[in-house]
N, C-alpha and C positions, 0 to 999 in steps of 0.2 A: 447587388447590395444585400439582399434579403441570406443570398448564402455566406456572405463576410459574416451577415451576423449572428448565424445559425451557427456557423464554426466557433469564431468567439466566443458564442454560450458552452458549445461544447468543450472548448480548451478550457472556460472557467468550470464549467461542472469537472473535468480530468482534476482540472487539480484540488478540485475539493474531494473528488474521489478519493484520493491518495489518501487525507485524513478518517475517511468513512468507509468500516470495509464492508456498507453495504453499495458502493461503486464502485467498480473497477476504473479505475482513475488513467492508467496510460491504456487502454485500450478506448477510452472516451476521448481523451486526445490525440492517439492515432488516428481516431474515427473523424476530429475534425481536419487534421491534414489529408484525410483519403477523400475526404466534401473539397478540398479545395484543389486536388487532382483533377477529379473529374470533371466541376465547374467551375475553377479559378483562370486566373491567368495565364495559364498552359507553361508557366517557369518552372516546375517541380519536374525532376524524373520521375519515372516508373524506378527505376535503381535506388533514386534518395529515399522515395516513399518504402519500399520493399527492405530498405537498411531499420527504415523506423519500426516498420512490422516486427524482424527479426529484434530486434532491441524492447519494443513493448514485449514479446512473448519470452523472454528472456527474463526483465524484469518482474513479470507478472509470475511467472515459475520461482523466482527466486524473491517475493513473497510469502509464499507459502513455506520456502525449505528455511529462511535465514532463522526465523524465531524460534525453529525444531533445532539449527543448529547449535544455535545462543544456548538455547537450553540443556543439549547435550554437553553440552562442552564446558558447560557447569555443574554433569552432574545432574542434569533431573534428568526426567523420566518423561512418556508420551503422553500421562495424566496432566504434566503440570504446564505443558503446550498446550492441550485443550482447555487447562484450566484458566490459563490466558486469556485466550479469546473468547471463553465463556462470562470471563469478567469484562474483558475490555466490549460484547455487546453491550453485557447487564450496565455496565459504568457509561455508555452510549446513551444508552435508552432513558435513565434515570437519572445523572447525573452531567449531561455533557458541559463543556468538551473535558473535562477534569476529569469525570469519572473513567473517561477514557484508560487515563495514564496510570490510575489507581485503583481502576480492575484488571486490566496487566498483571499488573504485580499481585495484587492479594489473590485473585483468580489461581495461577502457576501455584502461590504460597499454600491456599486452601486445599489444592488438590494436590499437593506431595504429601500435607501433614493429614489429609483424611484418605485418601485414597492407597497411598503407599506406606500410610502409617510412620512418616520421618520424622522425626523432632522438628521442632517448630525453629532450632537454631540452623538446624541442616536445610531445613529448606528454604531460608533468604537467600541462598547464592543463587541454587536453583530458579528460584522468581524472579529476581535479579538480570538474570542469562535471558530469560523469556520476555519481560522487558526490555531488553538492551536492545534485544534480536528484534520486537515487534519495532523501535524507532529505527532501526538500522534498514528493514524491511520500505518501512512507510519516505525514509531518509531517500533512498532508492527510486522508489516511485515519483516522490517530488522530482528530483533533482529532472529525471529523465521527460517527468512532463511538463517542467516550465519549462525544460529546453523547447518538447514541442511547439509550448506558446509562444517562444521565441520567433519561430520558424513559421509558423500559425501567420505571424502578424508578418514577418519578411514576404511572403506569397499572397498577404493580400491584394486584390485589384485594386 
């Protein structure tokens, strides 16, 4: 009983991870399908769990690359990726959950027009790209950890 609900909490912290990138979101909900490996009711393989593993570390690496790519592929630069997520903390920390979505963007936007010296009209696609890429990223992470809560809750005893 006590580890059904240690998992659960776990599966709900995964997936508030996903919106918080100070949690790693599917690897807190892999962590609760590996609690119910070891102490559930022995219906999970070692194969299903090892597929999850391989799919969070996968997830979790493509993370990190998707909103460098968004960005690329619009045209910015590696300033206006960090300028991203230097906004989407500061919009975190001061502003949530909104500031979130709108330090993204002005974050990317600030640091082409100061950092690369771009015009302020050239650098909305770029911010734009680094936006699209941090929801496209966080989109990912969701999806693949309310799967695990799905699976979470099928394996309970």
């Amino acid at each position: 009983m006590i580890i059904n609900i240690i998992a659960i909490i776990l599966g709900v912290v995964g997936i508030i991870g996903c919106f918080l990138p100070v949690l790693p979101g599917p690897p807190i909900s892999w962590g609760a399908l590996l609690l119910l490996y070891f102490f559930g009711n022995g219906e999970m393989s070692l194969q299903f769990l090892l597929i999850w593993l391989g799919i969070t570390i996968v997830v979790t690496v493509l993370d990190y690359v998707v909103p460098a790519q968004f960005t690329r592929l619009t045209g910015g630069s590696k300033a206006a990726g960090r300028g991203s997520l230097v906004g989407l903390l500061a919009g975190l920390i001061f502003f949530p959950p909104w500031g979130m979505i709108a330090g993204a963007f002005l974050g990317a936007l600030v640091a082409e027009v100061l950092i690369n010296r771009t015009a302020i009209v050239d650098s909305v696609k770029p911010a734009l790209g680094s936006f699209l890429g941090f929801f496209a990223g966080t989109f990912i992470k969701l999806v693949s950890s309310a799967i695990m809560f799905w699976y979470l809750f099928k394996y309970l005893n």
